[in-house]
C-alpha positions as CSV (number, residue, x, y, z in Angstrom):
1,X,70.3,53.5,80.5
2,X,69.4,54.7,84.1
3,X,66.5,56.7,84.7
4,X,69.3,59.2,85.8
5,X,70.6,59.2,82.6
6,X,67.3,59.5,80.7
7,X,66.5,62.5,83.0
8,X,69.5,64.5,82.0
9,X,69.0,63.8,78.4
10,X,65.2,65.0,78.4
11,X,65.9,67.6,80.5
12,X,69.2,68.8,77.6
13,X,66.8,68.1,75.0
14,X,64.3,69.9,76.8
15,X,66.4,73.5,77.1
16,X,67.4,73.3,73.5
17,X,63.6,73.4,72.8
18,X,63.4,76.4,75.1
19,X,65.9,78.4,73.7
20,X,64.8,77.9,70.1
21,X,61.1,77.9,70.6
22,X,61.7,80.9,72.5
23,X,64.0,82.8,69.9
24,X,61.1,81.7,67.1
25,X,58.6,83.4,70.4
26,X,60.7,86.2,70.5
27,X,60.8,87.2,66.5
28,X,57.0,86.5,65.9
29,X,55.7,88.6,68.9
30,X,58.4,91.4,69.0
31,X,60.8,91.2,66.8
32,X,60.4,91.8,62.4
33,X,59.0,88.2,62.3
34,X,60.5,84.9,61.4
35,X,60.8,85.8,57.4
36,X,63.7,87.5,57.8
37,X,65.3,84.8,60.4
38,X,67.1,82.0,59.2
39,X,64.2,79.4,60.0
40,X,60.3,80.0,58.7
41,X,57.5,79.8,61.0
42,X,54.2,78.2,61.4
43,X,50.6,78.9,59.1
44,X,48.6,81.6,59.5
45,X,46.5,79.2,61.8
46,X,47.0,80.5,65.5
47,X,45.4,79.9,69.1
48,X,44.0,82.8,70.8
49,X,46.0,84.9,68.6
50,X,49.5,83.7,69.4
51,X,51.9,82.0,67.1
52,X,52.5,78.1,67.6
53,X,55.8,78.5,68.8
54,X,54.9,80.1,71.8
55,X,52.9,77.2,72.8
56,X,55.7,75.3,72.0
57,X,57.8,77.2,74.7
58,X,55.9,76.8,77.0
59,X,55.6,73.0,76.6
60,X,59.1,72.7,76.5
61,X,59.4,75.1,79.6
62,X,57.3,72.7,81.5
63,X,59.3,70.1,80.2
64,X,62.3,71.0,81.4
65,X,61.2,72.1,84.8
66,X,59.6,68.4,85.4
67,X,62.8,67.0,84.2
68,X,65.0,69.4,86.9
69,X,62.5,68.4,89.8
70,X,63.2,64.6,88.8
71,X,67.1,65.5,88.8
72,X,66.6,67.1,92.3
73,X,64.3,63.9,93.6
74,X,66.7,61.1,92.4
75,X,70.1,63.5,94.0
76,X,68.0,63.6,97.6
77,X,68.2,59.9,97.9
């Protein structure tokens, strides 16, 4: 596999993690909370008073924005 290759596969992997860590984001924070979504979130543990998957989004935001600057580098060349 080319690092090309690899790139575009983290960086696909990377905006499916966005979307659904930021849909989980989106219900805990504003919406009725994830009991009444298809998918059950985290413990009550939480980090400065936000919910684990907003960490998560963010992670996989950064992710996916190394992963699109590598893209960018390797098309330059």
């Amino acid at each position: 596999m080319t690092a090309k290759k690899a790139l575009k596969l983290v960086f696909i992997f990377s905006i499916a993690g966005v979307l659904f860590s930021g849909y989980l984001s989106y219900m805990e924070l504003w919406g009725s909370g994830c009991n009444n979504s298809f998918v059950q979130c985290g413990s009550d543990f939480s980090l400065f008073n936000l919910p684990a998957c907003v960490y998560g989004f963010f992670m996989y935001l950064t992710i996916s924005v190394i992963s699109l600057l590598g893209l960018q580098e390797k098309q330059k060349k």
